[in-house]
Jmol script that loads the backbone (N, CA, C; Angstrom):
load data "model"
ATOM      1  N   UNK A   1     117.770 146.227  73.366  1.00  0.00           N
ATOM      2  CA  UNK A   1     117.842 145.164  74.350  1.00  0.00           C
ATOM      3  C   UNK A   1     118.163 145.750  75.725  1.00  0.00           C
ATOM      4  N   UNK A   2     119.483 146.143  75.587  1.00  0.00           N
ATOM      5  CA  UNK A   2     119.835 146.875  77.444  1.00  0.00           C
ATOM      6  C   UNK A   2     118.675 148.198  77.661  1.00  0.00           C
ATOM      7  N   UNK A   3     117.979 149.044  76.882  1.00  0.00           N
ATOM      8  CA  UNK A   3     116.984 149.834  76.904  1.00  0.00           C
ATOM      9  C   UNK A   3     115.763 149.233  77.279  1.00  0.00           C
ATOM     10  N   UNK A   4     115.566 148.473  76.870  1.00  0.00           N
ATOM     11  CA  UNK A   4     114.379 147.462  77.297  1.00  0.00           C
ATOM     12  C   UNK A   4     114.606 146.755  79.347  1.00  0.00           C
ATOM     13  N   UNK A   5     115.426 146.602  79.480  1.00  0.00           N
ATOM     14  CA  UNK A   5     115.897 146.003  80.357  1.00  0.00           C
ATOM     15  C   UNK A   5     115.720 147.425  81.506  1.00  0.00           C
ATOM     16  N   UNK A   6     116.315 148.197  80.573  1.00  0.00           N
ATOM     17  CA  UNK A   6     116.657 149.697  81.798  1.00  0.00           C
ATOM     18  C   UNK A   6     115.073 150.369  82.106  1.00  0.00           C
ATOM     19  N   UNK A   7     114.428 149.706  80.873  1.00  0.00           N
ATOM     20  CA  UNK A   7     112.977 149.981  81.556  1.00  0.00           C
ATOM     21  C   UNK A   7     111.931 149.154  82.797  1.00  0.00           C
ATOM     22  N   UNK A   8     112.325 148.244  82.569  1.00  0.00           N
ATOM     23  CA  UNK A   8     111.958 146.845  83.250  1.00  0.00           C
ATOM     24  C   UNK A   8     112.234 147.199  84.827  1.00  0.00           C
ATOM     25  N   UNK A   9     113.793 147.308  84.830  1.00  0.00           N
ATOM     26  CA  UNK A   9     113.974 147.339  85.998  1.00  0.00           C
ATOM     27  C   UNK A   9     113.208 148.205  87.245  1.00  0.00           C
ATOM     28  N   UNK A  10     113.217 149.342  86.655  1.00  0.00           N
ATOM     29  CA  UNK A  10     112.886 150.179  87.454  1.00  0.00           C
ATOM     30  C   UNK A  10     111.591 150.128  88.253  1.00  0.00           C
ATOM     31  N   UNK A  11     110.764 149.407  87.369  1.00  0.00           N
ATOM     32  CA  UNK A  11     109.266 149.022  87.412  1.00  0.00           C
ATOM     33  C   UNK A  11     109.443 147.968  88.300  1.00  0.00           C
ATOM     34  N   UNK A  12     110.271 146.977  88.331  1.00  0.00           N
ATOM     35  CA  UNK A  12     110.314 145.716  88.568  1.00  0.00           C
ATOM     36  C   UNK A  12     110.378 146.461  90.196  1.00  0.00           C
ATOM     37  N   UNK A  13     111.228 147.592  90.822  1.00  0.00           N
ATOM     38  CA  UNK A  13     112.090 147.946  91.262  1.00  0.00           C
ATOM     39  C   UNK A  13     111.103 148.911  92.611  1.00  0.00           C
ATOM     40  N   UNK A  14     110.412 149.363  91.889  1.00  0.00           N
ATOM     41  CA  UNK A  14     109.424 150.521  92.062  1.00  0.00           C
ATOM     42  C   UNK A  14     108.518 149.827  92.737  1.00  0.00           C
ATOM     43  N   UNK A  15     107.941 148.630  92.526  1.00  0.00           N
ATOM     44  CA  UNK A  15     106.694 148.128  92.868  1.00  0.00           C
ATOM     45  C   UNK A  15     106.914 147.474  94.707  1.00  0.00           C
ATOM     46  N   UNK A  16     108.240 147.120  95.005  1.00  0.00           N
ATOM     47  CA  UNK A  16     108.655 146.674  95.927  1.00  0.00           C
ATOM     48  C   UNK A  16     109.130 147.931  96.965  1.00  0.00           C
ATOM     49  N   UNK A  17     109.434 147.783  98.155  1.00  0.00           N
ATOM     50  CA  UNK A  17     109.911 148.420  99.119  1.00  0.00           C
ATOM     51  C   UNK A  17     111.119 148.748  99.203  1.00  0.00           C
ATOM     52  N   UNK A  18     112.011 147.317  99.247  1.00  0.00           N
ATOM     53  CA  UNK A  18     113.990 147.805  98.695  1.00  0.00           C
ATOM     54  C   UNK A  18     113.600 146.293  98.863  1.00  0.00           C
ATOM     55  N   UNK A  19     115.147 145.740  98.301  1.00  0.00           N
ATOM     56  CA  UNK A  19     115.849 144.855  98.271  1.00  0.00           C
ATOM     57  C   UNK A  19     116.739 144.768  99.692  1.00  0.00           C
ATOM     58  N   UNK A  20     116.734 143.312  99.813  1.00  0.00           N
ATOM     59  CA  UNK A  20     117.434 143.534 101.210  1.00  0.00           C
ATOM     60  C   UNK A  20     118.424 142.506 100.749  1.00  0.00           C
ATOM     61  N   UNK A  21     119.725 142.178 101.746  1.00  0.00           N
ATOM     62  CA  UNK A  21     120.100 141.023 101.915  1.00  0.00           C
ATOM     63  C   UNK A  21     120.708 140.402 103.196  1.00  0.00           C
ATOM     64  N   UNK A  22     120.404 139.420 103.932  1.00  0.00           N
ATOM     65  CA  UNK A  22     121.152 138.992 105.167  1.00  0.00           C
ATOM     66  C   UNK A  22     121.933 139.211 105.298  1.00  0.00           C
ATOM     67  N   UNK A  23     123.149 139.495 104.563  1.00  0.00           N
ATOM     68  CA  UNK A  23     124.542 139.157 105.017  1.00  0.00           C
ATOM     69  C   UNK A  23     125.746 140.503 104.483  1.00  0.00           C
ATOM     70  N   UNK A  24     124.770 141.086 103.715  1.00  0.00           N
ATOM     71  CA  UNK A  24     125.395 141.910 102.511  1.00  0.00           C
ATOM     72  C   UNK A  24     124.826 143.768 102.843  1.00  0.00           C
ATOM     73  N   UNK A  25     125.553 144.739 103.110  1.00  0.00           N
ATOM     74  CA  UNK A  25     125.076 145.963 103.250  1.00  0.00           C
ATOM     75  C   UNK A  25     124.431 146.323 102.056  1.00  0.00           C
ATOM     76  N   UNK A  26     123.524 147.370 101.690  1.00  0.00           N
ATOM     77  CA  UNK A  26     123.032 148.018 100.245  1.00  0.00           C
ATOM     78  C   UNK A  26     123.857 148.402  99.377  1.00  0.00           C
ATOM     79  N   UNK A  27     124.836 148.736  99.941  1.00  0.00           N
ATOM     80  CA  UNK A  27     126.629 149.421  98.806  1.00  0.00           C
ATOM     81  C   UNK A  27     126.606 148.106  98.093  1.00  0.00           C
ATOM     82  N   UNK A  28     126.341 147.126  98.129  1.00  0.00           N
ATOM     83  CA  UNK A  28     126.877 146.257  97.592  1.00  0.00           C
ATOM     84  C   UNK A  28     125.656 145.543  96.319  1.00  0.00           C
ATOM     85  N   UNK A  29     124.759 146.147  96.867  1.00  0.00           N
ATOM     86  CA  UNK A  29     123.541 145.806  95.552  1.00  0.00           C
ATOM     87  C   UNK A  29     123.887 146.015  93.929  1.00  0.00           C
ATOM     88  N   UNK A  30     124.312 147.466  93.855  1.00  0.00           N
ATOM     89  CA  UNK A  30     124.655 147.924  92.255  1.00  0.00           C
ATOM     90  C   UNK A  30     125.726 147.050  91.661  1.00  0.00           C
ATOM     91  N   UNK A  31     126.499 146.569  92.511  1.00  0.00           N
ATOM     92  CA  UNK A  31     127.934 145.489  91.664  1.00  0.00           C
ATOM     93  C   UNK A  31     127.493 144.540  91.537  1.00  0.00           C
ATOM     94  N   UNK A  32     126.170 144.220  91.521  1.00  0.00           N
ATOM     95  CA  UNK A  32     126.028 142.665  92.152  1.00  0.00           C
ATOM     96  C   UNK A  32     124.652 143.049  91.065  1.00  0.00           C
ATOM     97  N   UNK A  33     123.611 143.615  91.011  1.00  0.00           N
ATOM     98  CA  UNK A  33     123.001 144.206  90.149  1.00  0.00           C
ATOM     99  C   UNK A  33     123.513 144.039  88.889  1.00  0.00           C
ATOM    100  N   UNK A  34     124.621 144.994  88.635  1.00  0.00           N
ATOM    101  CA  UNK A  34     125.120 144.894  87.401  1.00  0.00           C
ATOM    102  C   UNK A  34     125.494 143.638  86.579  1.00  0.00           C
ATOM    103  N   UNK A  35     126.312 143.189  87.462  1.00  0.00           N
ATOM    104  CA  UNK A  35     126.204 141.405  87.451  1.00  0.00           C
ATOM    105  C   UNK A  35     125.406 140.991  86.545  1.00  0.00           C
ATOM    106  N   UNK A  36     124.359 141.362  87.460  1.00  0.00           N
ATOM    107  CA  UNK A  36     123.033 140.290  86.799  1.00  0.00           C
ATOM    108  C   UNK A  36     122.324 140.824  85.490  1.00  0.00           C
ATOM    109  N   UNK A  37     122.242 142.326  85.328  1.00  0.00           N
ATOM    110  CA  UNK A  37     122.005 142.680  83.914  1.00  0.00           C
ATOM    111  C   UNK A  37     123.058 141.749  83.098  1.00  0.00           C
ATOM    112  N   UNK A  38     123.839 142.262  83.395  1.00  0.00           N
ATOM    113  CA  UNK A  38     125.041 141.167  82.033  1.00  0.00           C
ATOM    114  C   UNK A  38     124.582 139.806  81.459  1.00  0.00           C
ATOM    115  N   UNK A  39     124.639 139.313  83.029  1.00  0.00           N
ATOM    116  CA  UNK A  39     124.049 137.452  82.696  1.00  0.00           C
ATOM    117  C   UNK A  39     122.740 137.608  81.919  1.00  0.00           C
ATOM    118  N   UNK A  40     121.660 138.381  82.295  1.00  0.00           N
ATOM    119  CA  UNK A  40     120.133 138.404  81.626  1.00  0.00           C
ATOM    120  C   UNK A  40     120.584 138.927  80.419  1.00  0.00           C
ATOM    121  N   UNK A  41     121.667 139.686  79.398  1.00  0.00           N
ATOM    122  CA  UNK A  41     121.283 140.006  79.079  1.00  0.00           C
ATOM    123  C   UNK A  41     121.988 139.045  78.058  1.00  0.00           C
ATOM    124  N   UNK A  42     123.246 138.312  78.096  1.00  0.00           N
ATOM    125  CA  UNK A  42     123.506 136.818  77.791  1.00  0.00           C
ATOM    126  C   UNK A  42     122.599 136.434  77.268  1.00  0.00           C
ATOM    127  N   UNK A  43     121.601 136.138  78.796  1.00  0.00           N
ATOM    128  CA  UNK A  43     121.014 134.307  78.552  1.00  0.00           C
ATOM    129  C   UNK A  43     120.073 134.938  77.400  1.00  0.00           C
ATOM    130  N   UNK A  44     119.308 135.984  77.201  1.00  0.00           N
ATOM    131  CA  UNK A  44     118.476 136.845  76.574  1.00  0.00           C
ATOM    132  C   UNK A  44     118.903 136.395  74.526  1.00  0.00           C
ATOM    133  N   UNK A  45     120.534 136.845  74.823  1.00  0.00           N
ATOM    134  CA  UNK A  45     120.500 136.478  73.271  1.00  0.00           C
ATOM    135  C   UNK A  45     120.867 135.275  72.562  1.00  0.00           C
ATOM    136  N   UNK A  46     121.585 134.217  74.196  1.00  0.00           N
ATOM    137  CA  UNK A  46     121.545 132.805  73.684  1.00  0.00           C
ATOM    138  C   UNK A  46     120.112 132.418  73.401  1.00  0.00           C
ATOM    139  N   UNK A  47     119.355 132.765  74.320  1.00  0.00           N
ATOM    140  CA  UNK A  47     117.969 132.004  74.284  1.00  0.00           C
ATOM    141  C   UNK A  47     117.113 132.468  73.234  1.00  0.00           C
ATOM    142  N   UNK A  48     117.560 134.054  72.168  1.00  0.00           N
ATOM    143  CA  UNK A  48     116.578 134.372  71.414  1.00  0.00           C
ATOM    144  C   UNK A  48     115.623 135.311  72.462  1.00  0.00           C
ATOM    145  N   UNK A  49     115.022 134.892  73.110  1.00  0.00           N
ATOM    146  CA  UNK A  49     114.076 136.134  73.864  1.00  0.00           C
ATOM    147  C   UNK A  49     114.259 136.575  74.536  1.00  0.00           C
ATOM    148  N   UNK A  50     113.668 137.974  74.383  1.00  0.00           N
ATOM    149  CA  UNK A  50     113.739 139.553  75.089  1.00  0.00           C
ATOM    150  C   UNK A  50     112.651 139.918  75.980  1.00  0.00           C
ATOM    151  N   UNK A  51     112.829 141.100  76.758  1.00  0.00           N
ATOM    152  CA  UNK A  51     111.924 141.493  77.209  1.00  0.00           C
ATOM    153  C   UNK A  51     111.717 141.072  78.682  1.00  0.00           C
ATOM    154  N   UNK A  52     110.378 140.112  78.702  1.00  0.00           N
ATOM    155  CA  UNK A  52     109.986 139.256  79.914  1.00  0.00           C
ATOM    156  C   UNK A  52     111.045 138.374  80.522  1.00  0.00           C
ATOM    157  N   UNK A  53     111.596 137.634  79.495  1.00  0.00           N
ATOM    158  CA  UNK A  53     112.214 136.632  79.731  1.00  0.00           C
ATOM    159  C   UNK A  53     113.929 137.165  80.308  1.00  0.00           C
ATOM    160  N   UNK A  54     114.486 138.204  79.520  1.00  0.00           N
ATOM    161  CA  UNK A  54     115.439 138.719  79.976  1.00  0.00           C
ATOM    162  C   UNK A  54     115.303 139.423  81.714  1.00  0.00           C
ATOM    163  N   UNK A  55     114.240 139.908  82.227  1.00  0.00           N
ATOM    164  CA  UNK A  55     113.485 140.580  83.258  1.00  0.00           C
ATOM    165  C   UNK A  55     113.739 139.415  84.469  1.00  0.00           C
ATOM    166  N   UNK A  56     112.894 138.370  83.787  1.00  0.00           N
ATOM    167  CA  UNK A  56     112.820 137.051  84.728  1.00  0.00           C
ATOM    168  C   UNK A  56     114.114 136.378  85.454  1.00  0.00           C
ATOM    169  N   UNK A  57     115.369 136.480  84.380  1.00  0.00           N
ATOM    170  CA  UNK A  57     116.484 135.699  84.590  1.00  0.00           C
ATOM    171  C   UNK A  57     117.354 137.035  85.914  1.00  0.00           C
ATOM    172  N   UNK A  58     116.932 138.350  85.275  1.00  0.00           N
ATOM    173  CA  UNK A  58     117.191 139.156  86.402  1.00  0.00           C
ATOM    174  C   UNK A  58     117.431 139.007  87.640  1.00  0.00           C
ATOM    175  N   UNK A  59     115.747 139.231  87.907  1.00  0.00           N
ATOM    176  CA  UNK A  59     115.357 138.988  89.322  1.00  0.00           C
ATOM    177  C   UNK A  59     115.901 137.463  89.528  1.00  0.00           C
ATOM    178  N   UNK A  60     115.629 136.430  89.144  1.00  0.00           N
ATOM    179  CA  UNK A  60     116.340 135.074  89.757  1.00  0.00           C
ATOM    180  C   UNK A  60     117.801 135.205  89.370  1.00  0.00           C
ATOM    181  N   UNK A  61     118.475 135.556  89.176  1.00  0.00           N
ATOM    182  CA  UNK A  61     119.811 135.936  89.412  1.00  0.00           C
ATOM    183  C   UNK A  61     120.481 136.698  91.129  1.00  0.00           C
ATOM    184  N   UNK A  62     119.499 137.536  90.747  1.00  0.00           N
ATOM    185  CA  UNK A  62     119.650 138.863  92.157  1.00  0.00           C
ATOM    186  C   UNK A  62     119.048 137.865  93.650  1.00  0.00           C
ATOM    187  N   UNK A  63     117.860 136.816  92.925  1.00  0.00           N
ATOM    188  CA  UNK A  63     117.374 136.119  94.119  1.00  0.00           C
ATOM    189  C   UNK A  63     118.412 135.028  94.498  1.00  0.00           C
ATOM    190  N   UNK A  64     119.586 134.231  93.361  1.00  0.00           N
ATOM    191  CA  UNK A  64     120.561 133.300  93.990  1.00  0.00           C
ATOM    192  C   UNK A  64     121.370 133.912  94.420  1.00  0.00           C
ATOM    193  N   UNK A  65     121.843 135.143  94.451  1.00  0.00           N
ATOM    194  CA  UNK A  65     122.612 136.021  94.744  1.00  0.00           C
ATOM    195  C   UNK A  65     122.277 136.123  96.522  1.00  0.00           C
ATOM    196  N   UNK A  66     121.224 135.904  96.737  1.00  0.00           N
ATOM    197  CA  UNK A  66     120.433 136.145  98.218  1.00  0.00           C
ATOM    198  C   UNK A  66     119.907 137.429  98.783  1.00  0.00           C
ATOM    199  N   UNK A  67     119.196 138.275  97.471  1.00  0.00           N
ATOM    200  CA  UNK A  67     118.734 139.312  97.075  1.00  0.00           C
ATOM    201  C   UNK A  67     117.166 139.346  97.673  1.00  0.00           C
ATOM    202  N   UNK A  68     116.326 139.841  98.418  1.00  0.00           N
ATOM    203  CA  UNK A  68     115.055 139.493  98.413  1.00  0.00           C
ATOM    204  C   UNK A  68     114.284 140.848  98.637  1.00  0.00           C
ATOM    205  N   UNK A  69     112.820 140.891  98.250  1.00  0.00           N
ATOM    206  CA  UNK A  69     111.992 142.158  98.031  1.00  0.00           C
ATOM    207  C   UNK A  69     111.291 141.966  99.553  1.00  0.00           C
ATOM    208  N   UNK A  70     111.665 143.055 100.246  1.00  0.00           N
ATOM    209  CA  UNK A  70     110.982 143.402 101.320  1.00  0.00           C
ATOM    210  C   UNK A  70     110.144 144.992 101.521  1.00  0.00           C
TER     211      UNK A  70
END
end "model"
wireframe off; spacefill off
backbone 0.3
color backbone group
């Protein structure tokens, strides 16, 4: 499950330019990151599915967070 995830990301990660945020310096991405693996990886085994779906809750985590791909 977190192997799956540690693959995801990077890809997810790779395809974009960086992550930015208005209000927030980059030091502050990985705590806030980490964060959000945890929660995905939660909602992942309340909900039964892996993979995509764990990936998805990610990124919209990192995006309420006020995370965005620039």
């Amino acid at each position: 499950m977190g192997g799956l995830l540690g693959l995801l990301v990077p890809l997810f990660l790779a395809g974009c330019t960086s992550l930015t945020h208005p209000t927030k310096p980059a030091s502050a991405f990985p705590d806030e990151a980490a964060t959000c693996k945890r929660e995905a990886a939660q909602a992942a085994i309340a909900a039964g599915q892996f993979g995509l779906y764990e990936d998805t809750v990610y990124r919209t985590c990192l995006r309420h967070k006020g995370w965005e791909l620039r």
